[in-house]
Each structure stands twice: as C-alpha cells, then as structure tokens.
C-alpha positions as CSV (number, residue, x, y, z in Angstrom):
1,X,0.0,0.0,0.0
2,X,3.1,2.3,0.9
3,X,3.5,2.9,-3.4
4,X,0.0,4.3,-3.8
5,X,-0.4,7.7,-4.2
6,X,-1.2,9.4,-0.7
7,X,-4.3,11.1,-1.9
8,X,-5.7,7.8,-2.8
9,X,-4.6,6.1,0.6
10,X,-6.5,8.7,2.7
11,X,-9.9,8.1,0.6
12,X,-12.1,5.8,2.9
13,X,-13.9,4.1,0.0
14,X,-10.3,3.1,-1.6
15,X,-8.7,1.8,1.9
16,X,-12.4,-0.3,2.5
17,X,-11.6,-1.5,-1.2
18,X,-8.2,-2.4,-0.4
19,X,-9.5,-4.1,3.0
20,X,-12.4,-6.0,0.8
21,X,-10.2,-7.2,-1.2
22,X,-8.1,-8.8,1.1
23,X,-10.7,-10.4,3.5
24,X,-12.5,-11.6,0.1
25,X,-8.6,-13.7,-0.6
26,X,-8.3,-14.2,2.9
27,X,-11.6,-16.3,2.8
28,X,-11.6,-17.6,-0.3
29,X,-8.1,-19.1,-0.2
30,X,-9.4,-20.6,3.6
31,X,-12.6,-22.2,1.7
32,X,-10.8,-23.6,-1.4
33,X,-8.4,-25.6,0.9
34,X,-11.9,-27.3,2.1
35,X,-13.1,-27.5,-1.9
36,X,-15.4,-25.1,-1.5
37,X,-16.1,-21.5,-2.4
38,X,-18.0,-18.0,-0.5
39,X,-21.7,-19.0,-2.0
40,X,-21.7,-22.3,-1.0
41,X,-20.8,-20.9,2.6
42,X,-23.1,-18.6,2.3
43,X,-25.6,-20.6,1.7
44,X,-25.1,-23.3,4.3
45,X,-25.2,-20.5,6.6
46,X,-28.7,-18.8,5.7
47,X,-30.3,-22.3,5.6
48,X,-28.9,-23.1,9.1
49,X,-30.0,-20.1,10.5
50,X,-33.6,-19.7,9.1
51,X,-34.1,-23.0,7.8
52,X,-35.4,-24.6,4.8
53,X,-36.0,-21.8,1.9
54,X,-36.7,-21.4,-1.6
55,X,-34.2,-21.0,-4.4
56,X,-35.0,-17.8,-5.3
57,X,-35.5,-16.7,-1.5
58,X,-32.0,-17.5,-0.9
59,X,-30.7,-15.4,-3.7
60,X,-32.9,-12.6,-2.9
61,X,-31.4,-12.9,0.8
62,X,-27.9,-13.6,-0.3
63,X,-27.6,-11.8,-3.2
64,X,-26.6,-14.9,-5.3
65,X,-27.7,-14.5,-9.1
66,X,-30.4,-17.0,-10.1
67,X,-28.3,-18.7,-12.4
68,X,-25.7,-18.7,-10.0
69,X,-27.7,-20.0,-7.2
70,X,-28.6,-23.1,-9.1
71,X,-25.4,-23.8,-9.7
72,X,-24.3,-23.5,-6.1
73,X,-27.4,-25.7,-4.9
74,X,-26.8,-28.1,-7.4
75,X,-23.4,-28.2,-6.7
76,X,-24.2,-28.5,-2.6
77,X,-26.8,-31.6,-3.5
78,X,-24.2,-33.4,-5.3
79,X,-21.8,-33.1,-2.3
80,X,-25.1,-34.1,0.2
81,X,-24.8,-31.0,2.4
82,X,-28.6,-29.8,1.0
83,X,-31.6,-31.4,-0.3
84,X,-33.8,-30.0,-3.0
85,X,-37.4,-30.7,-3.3
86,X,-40.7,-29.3,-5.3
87,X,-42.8,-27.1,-2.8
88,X,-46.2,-28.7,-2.1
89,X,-47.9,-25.7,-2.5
90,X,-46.0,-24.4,-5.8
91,X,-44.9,-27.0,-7.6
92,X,-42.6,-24.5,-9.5
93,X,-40.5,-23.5,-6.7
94,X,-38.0,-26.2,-5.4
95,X,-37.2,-26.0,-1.5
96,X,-33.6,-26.7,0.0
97,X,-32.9,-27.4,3.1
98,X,-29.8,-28.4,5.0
99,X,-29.2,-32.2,5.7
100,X,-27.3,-33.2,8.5
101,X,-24.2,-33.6,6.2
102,X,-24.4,-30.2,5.8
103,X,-24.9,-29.0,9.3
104,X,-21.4,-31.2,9.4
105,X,-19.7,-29.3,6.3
106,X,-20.8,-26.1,7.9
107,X,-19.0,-26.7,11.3
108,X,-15.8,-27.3,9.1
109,X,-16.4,-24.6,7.2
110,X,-16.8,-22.0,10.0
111,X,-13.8,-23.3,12.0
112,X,-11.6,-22.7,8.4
113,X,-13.4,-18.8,8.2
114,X,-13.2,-18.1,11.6
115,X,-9.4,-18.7,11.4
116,X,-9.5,-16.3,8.1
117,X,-11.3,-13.6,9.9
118,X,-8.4,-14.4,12.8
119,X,-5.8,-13.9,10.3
120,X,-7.5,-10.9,8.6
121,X,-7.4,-9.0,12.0
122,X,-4.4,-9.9,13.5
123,X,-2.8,-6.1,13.3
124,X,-6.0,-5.1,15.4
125,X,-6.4,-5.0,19.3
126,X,-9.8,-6.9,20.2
127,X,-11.3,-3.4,21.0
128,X,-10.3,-2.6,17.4
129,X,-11.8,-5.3,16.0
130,X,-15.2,-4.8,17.9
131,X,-14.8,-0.8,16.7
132,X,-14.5,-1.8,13.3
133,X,-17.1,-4.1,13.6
134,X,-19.5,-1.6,14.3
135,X,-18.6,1.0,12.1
136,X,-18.9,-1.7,9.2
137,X,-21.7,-2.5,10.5
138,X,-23.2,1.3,10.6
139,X,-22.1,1.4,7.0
140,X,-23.5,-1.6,5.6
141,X,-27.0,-0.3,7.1
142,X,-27.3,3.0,5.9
C-alpha cells in the first residue's frame, strides 16, 4: 500500500476497497483448501439459520444470481450437504434445506473462516476489531 499515491490512501472508500479485497482472498483461499467456495458458505449458513427456503429466496437474501444460485445448490446436493425438493404448494419453486451432512460441512467450514477472519485481523487489538465491527456495520446499514 506504501506505493499508492497518498491522496488515494486517505480516501475511505479506496482503503475499505483495499480491506475487501483482502478479506475476500483471505476467505476464499481458507474455503478452497476445504473445496469449497464464498456462495456455498453462504448458503449453508442462511439455511442453518432460518431453515429450509426457496431458491429464489435465498438469492434474494444472499444476493446470489439466479443462475448462479442453481449452480451452487446443485453443486451443494451433489456433495449431500442440501436437499432440493418441489414445494407442495407451488410446484414450481424447489425448497432446499440443510441435511445433517451439511450441518457437518458447515462446522468445518466455519472453523476454516473463523481462522481467516483471525488472520485478517491480526494487526488489530480486540477493542479494534469490535470498533470496526461496528462501524462496518453502521455502513452496511445505511
């Protein structure tokens, strides 16, 4: 960072750039040692906390493209980590839900981005790192 221009280093939406773009490797070198990649987390996550969903739910909540999100359930169904089924009540909408491989996947995965987010922060005092979180956090919302 110390070879870009000053003016560029005291812009907050260039340093949060810069910081983005090193959580997003950070992460994604973390999940591809566990063959797996930020949407499948993502997902695994969101069905874990609120439960079974729909398809296009879970891309509305995740921001996963449609096409995108097929591709990451159907790749998440071959592994056994969701299921996919018609809805009942709309035959046109397929419901996933987690299985208990998944719940199992998940636990792996969150120990392997946990220790990301660890390495991510390590320049930053635990006070720091609750500070930041907040002001992220205060961002994100606005």
């Amino acid at each position: 960072m110390d070879d870009a221009p000053r003016r560029l280093q005291q812009l907050p939406s260039w340093l949060l750039n810069r910081a983005a773009r090193a959580a997003n490797a950070e992460v994604h070198a973390a999940l591809a040692q566990a063959d797996a990649r930020r949407h499948h987390y993502a997902v695994l996550v969101a069905l874990d906390e609120r439960g079974p969903a729909s398809q296009a739910e879970l891309g509305r909540r995740l921001g996963i493209d449609r096409s995108d999100m097929a591709a990451v359930v159907g790749e998440l169904e071959a592994a056994g980590a969701v299921e996919r089924t018609r809805d009942a009540a709309d035959r046109r909408r397929n419901v996933v839900a987690l299985t208990p491989a998944g719940s199992r996947r998940l636990a792996a995965l969150d120990a392997r981005v946990r220790a990301a987010q660890e390495r991510l922060l390590a320049p930053l005092a635990a006070q720091e790192r609750r500070e930041l979180l907040r002001l992220l956090a205060a961002l994100v919302r606005r």
